[in-house]
Backbone bond lengths (Angstrom), bond angles and torsions (degrees), N, CA, C in turn:
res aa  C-N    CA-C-N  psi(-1)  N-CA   C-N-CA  omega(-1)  CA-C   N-CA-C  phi
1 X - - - 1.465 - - 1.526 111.55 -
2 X 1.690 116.59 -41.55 1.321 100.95 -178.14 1.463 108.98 -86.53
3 X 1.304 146.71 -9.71 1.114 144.72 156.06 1.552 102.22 -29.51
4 X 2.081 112.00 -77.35 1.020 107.59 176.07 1.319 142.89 -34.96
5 X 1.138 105.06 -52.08 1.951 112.57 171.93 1.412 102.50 -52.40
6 X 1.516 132.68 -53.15 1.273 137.20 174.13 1.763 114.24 -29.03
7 X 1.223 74.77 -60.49 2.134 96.29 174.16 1.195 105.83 -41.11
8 X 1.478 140.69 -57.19 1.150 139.27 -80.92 1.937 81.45 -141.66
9 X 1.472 96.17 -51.06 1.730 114.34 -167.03 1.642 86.77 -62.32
10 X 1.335 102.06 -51.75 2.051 102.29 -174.26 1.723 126.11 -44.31
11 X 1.926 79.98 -52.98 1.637 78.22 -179.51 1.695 111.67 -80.40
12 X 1.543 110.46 11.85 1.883 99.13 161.72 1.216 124.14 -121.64
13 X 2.004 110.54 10.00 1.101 108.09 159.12 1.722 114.47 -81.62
14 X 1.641 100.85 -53.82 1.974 98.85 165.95 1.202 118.30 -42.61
15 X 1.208 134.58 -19.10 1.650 126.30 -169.87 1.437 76.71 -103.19
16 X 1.392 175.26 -43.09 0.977 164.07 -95.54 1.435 98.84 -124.04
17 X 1.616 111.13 -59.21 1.073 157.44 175.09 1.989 101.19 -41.03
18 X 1.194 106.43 -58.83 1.404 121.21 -157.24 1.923 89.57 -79.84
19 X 1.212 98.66 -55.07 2.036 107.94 -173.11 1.693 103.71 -39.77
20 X 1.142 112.81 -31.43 1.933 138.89 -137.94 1.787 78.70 -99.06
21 X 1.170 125.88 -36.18 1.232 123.36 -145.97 1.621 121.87 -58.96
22 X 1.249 166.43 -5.00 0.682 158.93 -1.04 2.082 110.73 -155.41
23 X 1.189 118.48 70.66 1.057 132.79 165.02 1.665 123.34 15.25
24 X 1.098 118.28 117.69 1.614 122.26 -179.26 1.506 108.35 -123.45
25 X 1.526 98.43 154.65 1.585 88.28 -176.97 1.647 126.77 -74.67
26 X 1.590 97.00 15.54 1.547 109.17 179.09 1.406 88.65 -90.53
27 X 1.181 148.50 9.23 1.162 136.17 -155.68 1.910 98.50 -129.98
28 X 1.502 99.00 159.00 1.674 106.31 -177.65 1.694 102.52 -67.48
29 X 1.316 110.09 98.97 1.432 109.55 -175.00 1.380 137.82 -124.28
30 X 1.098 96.47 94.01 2.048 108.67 -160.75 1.208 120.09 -66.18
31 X 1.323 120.73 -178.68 2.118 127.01 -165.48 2.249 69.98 -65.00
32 X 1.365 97.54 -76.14 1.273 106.86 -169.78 1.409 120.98 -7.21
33 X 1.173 115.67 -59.77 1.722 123.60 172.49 1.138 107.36 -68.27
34 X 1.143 143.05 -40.46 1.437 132.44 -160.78 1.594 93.61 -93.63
35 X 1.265 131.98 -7.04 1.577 121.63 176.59 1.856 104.62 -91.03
36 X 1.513 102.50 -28.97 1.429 112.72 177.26 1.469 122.37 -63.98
37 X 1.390 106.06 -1.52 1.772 125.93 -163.49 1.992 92.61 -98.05
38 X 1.083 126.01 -24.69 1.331 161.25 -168.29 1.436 109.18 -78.33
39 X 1.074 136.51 114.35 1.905 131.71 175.00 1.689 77.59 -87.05
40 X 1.609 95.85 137.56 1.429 120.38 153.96 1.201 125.97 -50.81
41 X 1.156 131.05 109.21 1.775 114.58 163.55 1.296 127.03 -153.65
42 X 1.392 103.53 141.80 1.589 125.23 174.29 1.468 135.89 -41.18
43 X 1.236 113.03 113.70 1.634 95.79 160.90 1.555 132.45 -51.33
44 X 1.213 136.48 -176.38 1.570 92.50 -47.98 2.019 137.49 -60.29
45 X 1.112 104.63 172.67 1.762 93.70 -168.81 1.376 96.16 -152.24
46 X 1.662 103.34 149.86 1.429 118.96 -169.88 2.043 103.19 -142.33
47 X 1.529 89.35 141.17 1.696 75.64 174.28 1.342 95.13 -111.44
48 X 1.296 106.54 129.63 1.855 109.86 178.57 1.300 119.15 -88.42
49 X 1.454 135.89 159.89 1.467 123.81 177.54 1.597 124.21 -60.72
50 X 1.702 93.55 -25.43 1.563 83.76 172.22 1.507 121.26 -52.09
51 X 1.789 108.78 -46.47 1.142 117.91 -151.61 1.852 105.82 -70.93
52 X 1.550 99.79 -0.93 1.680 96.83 175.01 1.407 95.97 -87.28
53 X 1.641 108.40 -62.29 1.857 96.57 175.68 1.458 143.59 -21.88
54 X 1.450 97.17 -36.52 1.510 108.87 -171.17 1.985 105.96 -51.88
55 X 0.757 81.46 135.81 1.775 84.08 151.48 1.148 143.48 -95.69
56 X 1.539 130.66 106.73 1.523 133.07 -170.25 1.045 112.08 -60.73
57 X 1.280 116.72 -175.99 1.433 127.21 -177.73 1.549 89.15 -123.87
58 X 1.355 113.97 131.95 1.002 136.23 171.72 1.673 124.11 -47.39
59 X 1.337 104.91 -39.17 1.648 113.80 162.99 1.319 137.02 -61.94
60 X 1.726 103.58 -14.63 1.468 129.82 163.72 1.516 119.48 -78.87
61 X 0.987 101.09 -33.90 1.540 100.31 165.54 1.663 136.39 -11.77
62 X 1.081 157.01 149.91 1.423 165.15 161.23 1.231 99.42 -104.37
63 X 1.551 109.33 116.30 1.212 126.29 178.73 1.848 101.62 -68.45
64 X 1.401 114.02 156.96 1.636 108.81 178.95 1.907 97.55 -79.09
65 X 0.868 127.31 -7.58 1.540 114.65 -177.56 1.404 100.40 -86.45
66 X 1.304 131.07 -20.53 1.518 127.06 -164.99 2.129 91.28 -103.96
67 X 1.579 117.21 -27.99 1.786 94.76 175.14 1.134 108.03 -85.08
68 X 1.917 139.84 1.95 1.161 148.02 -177.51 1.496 94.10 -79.51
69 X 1.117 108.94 -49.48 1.330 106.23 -159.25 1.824 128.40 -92.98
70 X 1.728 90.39 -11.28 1.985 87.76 157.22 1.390 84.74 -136.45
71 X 1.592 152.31 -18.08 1.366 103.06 178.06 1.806 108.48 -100.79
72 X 1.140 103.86 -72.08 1.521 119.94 -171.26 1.838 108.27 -163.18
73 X 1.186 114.94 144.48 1.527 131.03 -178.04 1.680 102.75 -85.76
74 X 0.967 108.40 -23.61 1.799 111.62 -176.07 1.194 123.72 -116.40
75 X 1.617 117.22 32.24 1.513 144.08 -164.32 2.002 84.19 -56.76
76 X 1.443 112.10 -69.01 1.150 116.05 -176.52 1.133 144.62 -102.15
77 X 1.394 103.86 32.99 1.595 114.46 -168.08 1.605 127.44 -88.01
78 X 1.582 103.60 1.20 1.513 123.55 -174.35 2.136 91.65 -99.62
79 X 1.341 135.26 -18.12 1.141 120.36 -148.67 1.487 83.57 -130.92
80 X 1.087 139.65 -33.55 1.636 128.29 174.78 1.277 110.68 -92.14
81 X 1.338 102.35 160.33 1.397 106.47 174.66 1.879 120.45 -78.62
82 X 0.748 122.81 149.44 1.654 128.89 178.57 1.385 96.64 -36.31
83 X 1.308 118.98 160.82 1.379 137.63 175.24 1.678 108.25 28.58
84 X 1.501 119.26 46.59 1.501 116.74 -170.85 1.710 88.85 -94.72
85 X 1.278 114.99 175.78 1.661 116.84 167.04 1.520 103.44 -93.93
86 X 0.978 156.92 130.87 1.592 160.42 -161.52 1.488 105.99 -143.02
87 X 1.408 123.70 107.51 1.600 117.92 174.67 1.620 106.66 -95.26
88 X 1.306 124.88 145.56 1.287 121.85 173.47 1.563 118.31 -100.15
89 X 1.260 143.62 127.72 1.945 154.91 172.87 0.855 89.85 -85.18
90 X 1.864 121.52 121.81 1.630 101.32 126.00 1.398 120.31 -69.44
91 X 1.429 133.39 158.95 1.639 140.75 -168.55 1.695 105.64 -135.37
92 X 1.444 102.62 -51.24 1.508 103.45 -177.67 1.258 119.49 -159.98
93 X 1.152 113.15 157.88 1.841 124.91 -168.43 1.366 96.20 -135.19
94 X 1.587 123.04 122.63 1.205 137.27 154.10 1.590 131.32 -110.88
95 X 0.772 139.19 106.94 1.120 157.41 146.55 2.031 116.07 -16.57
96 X 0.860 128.01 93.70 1.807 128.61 141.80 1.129 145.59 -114.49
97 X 1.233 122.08 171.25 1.429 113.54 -169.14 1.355 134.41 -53.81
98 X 1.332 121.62 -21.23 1.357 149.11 -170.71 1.572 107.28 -129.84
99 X 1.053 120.47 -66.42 1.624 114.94 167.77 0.926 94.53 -135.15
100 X 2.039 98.11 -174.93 1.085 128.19 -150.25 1.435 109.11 -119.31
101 X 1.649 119.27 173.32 1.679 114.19 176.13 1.534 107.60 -128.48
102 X 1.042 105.96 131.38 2.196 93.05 168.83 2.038 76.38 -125.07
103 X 1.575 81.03 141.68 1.534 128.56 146.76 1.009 122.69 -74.85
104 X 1.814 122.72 103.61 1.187 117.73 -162.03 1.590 98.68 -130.18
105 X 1.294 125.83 117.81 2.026 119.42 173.47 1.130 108.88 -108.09
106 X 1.515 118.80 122.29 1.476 123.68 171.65 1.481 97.37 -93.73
107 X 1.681 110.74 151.40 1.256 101.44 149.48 1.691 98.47 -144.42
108 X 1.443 97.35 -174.81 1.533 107.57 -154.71 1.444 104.26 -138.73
109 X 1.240 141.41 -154.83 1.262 141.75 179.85 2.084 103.15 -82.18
110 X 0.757 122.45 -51.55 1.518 134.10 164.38 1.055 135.32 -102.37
111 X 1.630 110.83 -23.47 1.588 99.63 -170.39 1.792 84.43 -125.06
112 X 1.674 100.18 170.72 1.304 128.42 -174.37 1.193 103.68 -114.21
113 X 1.270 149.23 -177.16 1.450 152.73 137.50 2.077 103.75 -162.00
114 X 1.227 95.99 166.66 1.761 102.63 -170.71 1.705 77.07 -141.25
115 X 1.650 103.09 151.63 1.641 120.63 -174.49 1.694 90.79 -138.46
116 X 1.442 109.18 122.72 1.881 117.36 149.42 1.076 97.14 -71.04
117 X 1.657 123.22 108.00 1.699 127.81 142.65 1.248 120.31 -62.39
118 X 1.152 137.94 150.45 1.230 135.66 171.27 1.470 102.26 -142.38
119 X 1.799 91.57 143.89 1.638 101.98 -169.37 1.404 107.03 -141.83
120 X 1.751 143.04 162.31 1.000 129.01 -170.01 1.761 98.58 -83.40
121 X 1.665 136.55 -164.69 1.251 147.63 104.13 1.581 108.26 19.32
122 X 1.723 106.00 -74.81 1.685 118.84 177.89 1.298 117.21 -23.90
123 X 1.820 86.67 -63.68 1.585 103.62 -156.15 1.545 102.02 109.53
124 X 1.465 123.31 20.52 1.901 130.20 173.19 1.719 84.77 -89.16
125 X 1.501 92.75 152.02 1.559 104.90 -179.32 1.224 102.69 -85.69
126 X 1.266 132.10 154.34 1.245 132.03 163.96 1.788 123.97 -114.55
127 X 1.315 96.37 -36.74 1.832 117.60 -177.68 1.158 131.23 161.64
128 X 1.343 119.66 179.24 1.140 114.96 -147.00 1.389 98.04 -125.61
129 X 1.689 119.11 -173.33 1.439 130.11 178.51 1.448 98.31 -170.83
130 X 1.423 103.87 125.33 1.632 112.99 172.94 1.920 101.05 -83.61
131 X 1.241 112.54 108.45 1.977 110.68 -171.93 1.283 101.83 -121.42
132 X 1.527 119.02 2.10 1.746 111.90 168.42 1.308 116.44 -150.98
133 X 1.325 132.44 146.97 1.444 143.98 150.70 1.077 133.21 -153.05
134 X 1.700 110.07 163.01 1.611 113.79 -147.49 1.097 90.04 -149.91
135 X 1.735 137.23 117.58 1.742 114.36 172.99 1.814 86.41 -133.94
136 X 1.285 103.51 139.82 1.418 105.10 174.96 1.535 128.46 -47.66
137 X 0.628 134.43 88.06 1.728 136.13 157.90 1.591 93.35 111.27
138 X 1.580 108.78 36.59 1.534 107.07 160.67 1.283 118.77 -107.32
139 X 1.312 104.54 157.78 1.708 115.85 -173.65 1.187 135.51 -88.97
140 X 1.842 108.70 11.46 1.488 125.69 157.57 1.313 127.17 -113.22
141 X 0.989 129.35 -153.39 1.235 155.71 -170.49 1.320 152.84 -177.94
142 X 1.517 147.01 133.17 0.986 115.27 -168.52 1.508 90.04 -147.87
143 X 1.556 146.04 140.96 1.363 150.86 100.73 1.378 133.37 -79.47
144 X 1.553 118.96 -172.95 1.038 116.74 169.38 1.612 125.50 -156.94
145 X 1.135 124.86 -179.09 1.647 120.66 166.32 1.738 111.24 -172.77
146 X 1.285 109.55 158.64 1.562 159.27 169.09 1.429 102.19 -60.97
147 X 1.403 116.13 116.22 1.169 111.91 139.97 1.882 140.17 -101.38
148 X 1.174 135.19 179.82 0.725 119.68 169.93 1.362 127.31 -54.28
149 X 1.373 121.95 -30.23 1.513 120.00 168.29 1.537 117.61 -81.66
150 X 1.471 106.31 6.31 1.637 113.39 176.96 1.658 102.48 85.16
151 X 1.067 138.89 -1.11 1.156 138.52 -179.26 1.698 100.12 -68.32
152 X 1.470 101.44 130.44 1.398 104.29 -175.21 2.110 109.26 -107.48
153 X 1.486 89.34 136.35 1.589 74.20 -166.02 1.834 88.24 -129.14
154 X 1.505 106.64 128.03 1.474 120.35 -177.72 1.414 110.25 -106.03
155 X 1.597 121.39 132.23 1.417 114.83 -153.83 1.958 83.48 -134.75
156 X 1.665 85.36 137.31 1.428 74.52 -177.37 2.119 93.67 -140.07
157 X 1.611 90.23 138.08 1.912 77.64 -174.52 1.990 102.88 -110.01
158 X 1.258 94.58 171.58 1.245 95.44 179.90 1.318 119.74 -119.25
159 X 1.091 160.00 111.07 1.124 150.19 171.15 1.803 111.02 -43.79
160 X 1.303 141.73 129.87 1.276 130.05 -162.92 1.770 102.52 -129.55
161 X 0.974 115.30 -38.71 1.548 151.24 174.04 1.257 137.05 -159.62
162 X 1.495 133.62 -148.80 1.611 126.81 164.52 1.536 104.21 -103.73
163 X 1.416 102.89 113.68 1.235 115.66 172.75 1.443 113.22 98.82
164 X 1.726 115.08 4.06 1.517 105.16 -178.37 1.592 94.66 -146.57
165 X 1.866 103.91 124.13 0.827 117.17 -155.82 1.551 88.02 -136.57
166 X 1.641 108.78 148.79 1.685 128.09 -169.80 1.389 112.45 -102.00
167 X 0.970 138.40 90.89 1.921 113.96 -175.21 1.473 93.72 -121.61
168 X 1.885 78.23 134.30 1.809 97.18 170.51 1.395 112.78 -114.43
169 X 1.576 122.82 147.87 1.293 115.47 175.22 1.428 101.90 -130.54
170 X 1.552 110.71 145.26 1.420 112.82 -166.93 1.694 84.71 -119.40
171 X 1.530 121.17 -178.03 1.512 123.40 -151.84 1.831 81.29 -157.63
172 X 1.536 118.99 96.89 1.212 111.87 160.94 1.801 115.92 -93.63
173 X 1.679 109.26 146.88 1.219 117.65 163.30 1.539 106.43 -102.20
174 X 1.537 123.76 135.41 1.412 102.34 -178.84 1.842 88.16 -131.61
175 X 1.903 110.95 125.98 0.831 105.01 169.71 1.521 129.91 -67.78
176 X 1.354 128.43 -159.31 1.519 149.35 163.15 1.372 106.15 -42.75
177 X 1.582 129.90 -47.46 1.348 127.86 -169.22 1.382 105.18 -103.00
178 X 0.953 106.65 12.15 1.661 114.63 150.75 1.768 100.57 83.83
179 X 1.564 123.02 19.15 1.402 123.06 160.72 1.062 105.65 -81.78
180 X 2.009 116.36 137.38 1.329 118.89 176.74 1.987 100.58 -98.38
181 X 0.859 103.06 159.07 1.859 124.56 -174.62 0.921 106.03 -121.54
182 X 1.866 127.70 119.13 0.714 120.40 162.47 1.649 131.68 -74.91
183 X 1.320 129.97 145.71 1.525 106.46 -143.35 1.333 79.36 -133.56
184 X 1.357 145.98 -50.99 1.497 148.94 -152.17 1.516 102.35 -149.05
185 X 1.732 97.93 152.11 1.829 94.88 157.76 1.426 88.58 -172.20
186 X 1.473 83.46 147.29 2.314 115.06 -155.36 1.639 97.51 -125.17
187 X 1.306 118.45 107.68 1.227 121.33 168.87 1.772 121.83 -110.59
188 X 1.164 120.20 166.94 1.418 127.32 164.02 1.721 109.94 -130.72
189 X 1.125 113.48 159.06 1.650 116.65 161.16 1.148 99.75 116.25
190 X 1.254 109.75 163.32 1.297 127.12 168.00 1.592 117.32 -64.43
191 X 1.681 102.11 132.30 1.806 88.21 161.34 1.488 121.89 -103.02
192 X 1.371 94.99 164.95 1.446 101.30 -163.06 1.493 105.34 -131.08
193 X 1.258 112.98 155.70 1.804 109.14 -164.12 1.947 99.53 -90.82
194 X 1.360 90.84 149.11 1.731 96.59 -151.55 1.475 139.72 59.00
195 X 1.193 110.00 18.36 1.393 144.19 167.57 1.414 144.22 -110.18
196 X 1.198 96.95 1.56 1.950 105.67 172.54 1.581 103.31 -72.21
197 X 1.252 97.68 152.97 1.420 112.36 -158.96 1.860 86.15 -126.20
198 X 1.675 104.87 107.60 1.225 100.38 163.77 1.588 124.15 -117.21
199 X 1.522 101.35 125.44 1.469 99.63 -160.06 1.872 111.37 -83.26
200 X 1.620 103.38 -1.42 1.731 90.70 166.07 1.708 119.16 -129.38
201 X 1.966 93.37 53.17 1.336 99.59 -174.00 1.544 99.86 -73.47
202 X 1.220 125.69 -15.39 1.789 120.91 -145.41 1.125 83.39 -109.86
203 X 1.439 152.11 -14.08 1.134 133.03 -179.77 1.806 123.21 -93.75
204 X 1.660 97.83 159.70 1.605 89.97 -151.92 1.988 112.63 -56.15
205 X 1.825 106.41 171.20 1.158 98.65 -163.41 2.016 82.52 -146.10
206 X 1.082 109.72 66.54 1.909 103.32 -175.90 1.614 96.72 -108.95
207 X 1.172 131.06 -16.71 1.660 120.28 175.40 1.416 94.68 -58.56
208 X 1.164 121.53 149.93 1.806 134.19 153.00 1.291 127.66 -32.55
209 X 1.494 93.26 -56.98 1.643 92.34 172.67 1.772 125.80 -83.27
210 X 1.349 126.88 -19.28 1.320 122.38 139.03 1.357 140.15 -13.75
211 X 1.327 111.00 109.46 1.549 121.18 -179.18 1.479 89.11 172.83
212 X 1.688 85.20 -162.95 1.688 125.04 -170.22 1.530 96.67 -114.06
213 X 1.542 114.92 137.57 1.626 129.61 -170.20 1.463 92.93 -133.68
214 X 1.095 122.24 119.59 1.407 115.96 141.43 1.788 131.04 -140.01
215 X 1.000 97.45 -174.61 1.353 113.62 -164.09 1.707 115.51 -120.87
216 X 1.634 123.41 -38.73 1.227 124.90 152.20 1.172 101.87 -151.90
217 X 1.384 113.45 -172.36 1.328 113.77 -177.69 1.601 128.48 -91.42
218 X 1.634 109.18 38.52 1.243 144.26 147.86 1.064 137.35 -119.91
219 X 1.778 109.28 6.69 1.291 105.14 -170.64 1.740 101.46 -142.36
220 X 1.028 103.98 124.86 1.504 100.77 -172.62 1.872 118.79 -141.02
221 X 0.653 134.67 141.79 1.509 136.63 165.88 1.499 127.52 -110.29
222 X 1.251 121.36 85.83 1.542 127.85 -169.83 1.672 103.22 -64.47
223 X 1.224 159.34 134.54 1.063 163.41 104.40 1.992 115.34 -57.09
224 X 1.922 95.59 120.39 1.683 95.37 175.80 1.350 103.08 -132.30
225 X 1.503 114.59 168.99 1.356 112.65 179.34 1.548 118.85 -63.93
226 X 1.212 129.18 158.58 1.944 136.61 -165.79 1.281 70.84 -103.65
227 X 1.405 96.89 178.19 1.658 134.40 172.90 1.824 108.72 -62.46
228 X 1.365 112.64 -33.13 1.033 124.06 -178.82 1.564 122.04 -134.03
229 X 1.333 129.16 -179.05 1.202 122.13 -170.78 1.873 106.02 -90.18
230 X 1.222 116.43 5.42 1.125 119.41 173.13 1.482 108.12 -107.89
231 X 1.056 146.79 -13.07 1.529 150.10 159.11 1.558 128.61 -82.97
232 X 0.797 140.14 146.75 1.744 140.20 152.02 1.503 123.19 -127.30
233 X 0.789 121.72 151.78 1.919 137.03 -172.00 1.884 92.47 -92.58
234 X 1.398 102.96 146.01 1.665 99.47 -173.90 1.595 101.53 -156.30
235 X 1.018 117.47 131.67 1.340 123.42 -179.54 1.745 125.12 -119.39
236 X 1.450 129.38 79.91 1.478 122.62 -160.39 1.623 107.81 -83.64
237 X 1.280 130.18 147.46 1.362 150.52 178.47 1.323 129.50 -146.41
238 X 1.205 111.73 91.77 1.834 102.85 -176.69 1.653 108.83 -131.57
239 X 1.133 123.23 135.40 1.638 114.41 166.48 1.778 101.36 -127.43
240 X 1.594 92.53 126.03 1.619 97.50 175.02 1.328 109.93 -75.93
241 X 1.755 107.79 -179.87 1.703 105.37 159.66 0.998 130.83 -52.76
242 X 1.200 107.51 -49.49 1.503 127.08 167.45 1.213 123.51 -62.19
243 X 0.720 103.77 47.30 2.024 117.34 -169.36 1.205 129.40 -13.01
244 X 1.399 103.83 69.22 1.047 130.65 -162.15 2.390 100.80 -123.60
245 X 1.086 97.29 100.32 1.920 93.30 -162.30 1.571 89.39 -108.82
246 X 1.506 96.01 -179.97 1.386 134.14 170.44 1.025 119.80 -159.52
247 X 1.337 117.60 153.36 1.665 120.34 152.87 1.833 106.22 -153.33
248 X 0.908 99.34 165.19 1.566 126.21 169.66 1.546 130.80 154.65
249 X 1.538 98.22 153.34 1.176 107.17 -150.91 1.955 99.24 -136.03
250 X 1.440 122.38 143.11 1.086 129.67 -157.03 1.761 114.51 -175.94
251 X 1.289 117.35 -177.97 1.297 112.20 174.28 1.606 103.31 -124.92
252 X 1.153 106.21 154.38 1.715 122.89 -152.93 1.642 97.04 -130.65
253 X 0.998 111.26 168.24 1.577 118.79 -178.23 1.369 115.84 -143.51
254 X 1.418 141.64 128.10 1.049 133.65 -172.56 1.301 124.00 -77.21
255 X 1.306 120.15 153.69 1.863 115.76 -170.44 0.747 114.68 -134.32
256 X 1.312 129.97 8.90 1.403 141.82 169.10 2.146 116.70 -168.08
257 X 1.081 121.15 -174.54 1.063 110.57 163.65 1.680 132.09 -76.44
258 X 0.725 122.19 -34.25 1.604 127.60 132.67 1.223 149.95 -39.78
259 X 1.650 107.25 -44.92 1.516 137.34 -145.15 1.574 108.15 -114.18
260 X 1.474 116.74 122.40 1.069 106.64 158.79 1.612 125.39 -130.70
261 X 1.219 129.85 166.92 1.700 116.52 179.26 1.804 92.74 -149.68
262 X 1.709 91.49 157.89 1.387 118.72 -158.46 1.784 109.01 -125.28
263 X 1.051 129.17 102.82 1.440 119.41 -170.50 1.460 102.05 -116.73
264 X 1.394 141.47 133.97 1.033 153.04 177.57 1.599 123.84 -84.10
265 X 1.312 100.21 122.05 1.919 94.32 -167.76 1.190 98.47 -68.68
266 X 1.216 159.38 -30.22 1.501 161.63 -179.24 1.119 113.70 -61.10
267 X 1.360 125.94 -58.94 1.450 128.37 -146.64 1.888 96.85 -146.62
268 X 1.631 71.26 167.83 1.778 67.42 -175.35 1.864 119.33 -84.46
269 X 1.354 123.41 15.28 1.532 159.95 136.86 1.724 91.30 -3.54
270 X 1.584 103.00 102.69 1.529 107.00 161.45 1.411 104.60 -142.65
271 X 1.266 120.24 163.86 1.499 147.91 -170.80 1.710 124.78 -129.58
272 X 0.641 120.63 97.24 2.026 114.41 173.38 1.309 101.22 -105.92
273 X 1.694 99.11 138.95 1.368 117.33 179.05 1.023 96.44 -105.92
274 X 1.606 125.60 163.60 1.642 125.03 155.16 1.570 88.50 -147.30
275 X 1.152 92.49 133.84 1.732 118.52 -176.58 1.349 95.21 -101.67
276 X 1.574 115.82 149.67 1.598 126.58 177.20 1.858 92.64 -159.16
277 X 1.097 96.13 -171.56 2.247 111.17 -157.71 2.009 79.80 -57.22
278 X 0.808 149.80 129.74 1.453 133.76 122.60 1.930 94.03 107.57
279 X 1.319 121.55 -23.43 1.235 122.25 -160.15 1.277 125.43 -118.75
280 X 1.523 134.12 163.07 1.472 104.96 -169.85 2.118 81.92 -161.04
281 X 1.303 97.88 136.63 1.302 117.34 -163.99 1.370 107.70 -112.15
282 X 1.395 137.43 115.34 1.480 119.78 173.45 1.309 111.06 -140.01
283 X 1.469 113.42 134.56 2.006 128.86 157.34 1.048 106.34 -116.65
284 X 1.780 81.14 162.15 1.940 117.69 160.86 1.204 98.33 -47.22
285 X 1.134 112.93 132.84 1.676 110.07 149.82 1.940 104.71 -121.28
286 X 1.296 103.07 11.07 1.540 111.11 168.81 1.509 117.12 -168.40
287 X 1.120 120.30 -172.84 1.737 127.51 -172.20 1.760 118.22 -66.80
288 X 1.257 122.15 71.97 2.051 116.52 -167.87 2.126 84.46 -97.53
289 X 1.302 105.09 39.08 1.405 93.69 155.89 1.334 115.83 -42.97
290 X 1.455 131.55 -58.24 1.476 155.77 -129.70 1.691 83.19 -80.29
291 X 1.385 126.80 -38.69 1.565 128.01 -165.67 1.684 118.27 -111.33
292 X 1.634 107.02 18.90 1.669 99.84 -179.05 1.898 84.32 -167.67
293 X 0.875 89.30 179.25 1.972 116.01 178.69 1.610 102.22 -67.60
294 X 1.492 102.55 153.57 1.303 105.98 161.61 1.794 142.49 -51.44
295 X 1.148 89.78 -43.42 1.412 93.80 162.43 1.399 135.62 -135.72
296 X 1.035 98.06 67.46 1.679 124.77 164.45 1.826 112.01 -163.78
297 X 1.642 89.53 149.93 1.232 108.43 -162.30 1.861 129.79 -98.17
298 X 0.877 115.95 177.84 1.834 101.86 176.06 1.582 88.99 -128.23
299 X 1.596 87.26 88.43 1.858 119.46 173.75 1.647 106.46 -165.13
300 X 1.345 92.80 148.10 1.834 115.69 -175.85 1.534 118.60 135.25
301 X 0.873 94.08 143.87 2.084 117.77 164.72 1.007 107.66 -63.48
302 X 1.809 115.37 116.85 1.291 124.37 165.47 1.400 103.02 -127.09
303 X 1.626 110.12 148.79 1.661 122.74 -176.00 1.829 100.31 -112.60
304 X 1.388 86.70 120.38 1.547 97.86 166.37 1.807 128.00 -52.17
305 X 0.720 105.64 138.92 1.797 128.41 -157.55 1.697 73.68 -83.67
């Protein structure tokens, strides 16, 4: 009998032993394991600032041979400095219909940051999304979250003074090939001259009529390239004297060679552009109460930068 128990304790310390085991990239190591490194989670999902604060445990870590090898080696090479030490968290794994998400937190000697990975079905990387940051004794911020329709919305605050704080939220769509679109963006705060915050300056601008238009140095109209040669990405910003502002931002469609117009799936919210040598002209063509002051409009002559 005690032989048996002997038997018995062995084969549930080795299986104990083996469960415990914990995978290296010297080791046979599949999408499977490296998604298992990942807490599961549900829509909807939010990463909160605490959850950048926290401190990992160092044994949790993602070795750089295992994010080389299913996500990307240069997850963070635009936000740290060269030769910084950078540890990588997994945080979360989501699941969609078309692709997938890993929750990824770097941190660094001061600053924090969180990345939306995106991957196909496979498990092939597709891209990335900067959706959090944390830098010590800095005066922004950034998280993010998932909705149930997968719409990803990145919220970023500003410190402005004591007691007055800016938060913008941008509204990504990210198709099948894993490009996110910018689709919406919701601000508060005051504007301030040399201070507009445009969230689709970095994206490409090779159509002709693409650029930056403005009118003063509160009022500006970004034009970027669409998905196609019949679309463009557009971002409006103006604050009068009378402090009276707006903004919004959406995708527009062209209607001529010149001409473009903007209709809002929500509301009955429309826009016409008319492009000319250097210049770019835009109206209401319906009610964007919902996106500016009562009395003032999303109309005026702006000259390309």
């Amino acid at each position: 009998m005690n032989k048996l128990v002997l038997a018995l304790l062995a084969i549930c310390l080795l299986g104990a032993c083996k469960s415990k085991h914990k995978k290296v990239a010297g080791d046979e190591f599949t999408f499977e394991d490296f998604r298992d490194l990942f807490t599961t989670a549900q829509l909807p999902y939010k990463l909160t600032l605490d959850s950048l604060k926290a401190e990992e445990d160092d044994s949790s870590a993602i070795e750089p041979e295992l994010m080389k090898q299913f996500l990307t080696d240069t997850l963070a090479t635009r936000d740290f400095q060269a030769g910084s030490a950078v540890q990588y968290f997994p945080l979360a794994y989501l699941e969609g219909d078309k692709i997938n998400y890993f929750v990824v937190k770097a941190t660094g000697k001061t600053t924090r940051m969180a990345y939306l990975c995106i991957t196909d079905k496979k498990g092939h990387y597709l891209n990335r999304l900067q959706v959090g940051k944390l830098v010590d004794n800095g005066n922004s911020t950034k998280y993010f979250s998932i909705d149930n329709k997968r719409a990803v919305k990145i919220t970023e605050e500003q410190q402005l003074g004591p007691g007055h704080t800016a938060t913008k939220e941008e509204f990504y769509d990210v198709a099948a090939d894993g490009k996110a679109m910018l689709v919406m963006t919701n601000s508060s705060g005051d504007a301030v001259a040399g201070q507009i915050f445009n969230p689709i300056d970095t994206l490409p601008r090779k159509h002709k009529l693409s650029g930056d238009y403005e009118a003063d140095e509160l009022s500006i109209v970004s034009i970027r390239d669409g998905k196609d040669a019949k679309s463009f990405q557009f971002f409006i910003s103006f604050a009068k004297e009378s402090g009276c502002k707006g903004e919004l931002s959406g995708t527009g469609h062209f209607t001529g060679p010149n001409k473009g117009e903007y209709k809002d799936k929500d509301s009955n919210c429309g826009i016409s552009f008319q492009f000319s040598t250097g210049h770019l002209s835009i109206k209401e063509i319906g009610g964007c109460g919902a996106y500016r002051g009562v009395k003032c409009f999303f109309e005026g002559s702006f000259k390309k930068k």
